[in-house]
C-alpha angles and dihedrals in degrees: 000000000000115000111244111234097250093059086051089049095063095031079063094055098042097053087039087051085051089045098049093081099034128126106173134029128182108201117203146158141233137194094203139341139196117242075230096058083042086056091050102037098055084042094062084043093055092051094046090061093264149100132220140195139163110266130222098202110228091047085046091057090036089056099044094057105137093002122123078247109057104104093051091058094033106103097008113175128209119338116353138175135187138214099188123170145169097223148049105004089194097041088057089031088057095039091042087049101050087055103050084050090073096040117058098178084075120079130184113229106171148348135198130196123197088331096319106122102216121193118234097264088054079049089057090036088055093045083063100058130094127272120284081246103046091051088051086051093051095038091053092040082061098052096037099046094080086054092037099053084049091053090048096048096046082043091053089046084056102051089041089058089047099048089052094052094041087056096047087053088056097044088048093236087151105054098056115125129273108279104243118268116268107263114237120226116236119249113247115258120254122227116240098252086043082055097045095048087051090054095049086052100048114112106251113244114250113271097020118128096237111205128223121230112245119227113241104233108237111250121252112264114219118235105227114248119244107233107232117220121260092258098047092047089061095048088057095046095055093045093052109109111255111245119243112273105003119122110251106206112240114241115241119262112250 
């Protein structure tokens, strides 16, 4: 039964309104299908984060105008069918593939992600790849390892240090008592000259009447007397002046 133009009007709306946000699209055939494999299909589809439908392909390029998924449903031949989503392109490539794998009346022809037409064998290629997440994982484990291994090792310093200091408390290595004060040798003692000799030396302190020493005069050495000879000692003693006064012996008379 041919469609009325006003029904593909708003079939065209409502695929180009599906397609607005897409990012991938896998494109395949089929010879016939079971209501019960369409069921299923678009059942697998829905839980991998995508839709599907059976295309007319005029609408199909007509809907796709300005899409990221425009030159994959532009000149599609005989039947044709979609699974498109705006999410995840391995997680549907995976679901869509296995699929496909236990229903041979279905063929992929075609893909697109995020505007990059692919071939079938680069669909199946994609259905074997990790996960978008786990990529993401191994991608941020490369770039952080340098940063991570640095972390672990100043970690590790730290708990080393920890574990040191934790061990020293519980073996009380830090409540033993005081090591004895260093003895100080005794100065030599000086001897008294040495001493003397210090304190003439010492700067005198500003301000302070500083006395001289003052020289010891040198004693007055005696001559020695020369002893006269008894002879001589008379004579001088006659000769001496008499003192005034004093009484001079007479000498006897011969």
């Amino acid at each position: 039964m041919a469609l009325t133009k006003a029904k593909k009007t708003q079939k065209v709306k409502v695929l180009s309104k599906e397609l607005e946000t897409s990012t991938t699209a896998i494109i395949g055939t089929f010879a016939k299908l079971t209501v019960a494999q369409d069921f299923e299909l678009r059942k697998v589809v829905r839980a991998a984060g995508g839709k599907y439908r059976v295309l007319k392909n005029k609408l199909a390029a007509k809907a796709s105008q300005g899409t990221k998924v425009e030159a994959a449903l532009k000149g599609l031949k005989g039947v044709s069918a979609a699974a498109f989503t705006s999410g995840d392109p391995v997680e549907l490539a995976k679901a869509f593939s296995k699929w496909v794998s236990d229903n041979a009346e279905f063929t992929f022809k075609l893909g697109i992600i995020d505007g990059k037409l692919i071939n079938v064998d680069e669909v199946k290629a994609l259905a074997s790849m990790p996960p978008k997440e786990e990529l993401y994982a191994k991608l941020l484990f490369l770039i952080n390892s340098p940063a991570q291994r640095l972390v672990t090792v100043l970690n590790a310093t730290g708990r080393d240090l920890a574990v040191v200091v934790n061990e020293a408390v519980k073996g009380e290595k830090f409540t033993g008592k005081a090591a004895p004060a260093a003895k100080t040798e005794a100065a030599p003692a000086v001897e008294p000259e040495k001493q003397a000799e210090a304190a003439a030396t010492e700067a005198p302190v500003e301000g302070a009447v500083v006395e001289e020493p003052v020289a010891a005069e040198p004693e007055a050495v005696a001559e020695p007397v020369a002893v006269a000879e008894p002879e001589k000692q008379a004579e001088a003693a006659a000769t001496e002046a008499p003192v005034e006064g004093a009484v001079v012996p007479e000498e006897p008379a011969s």
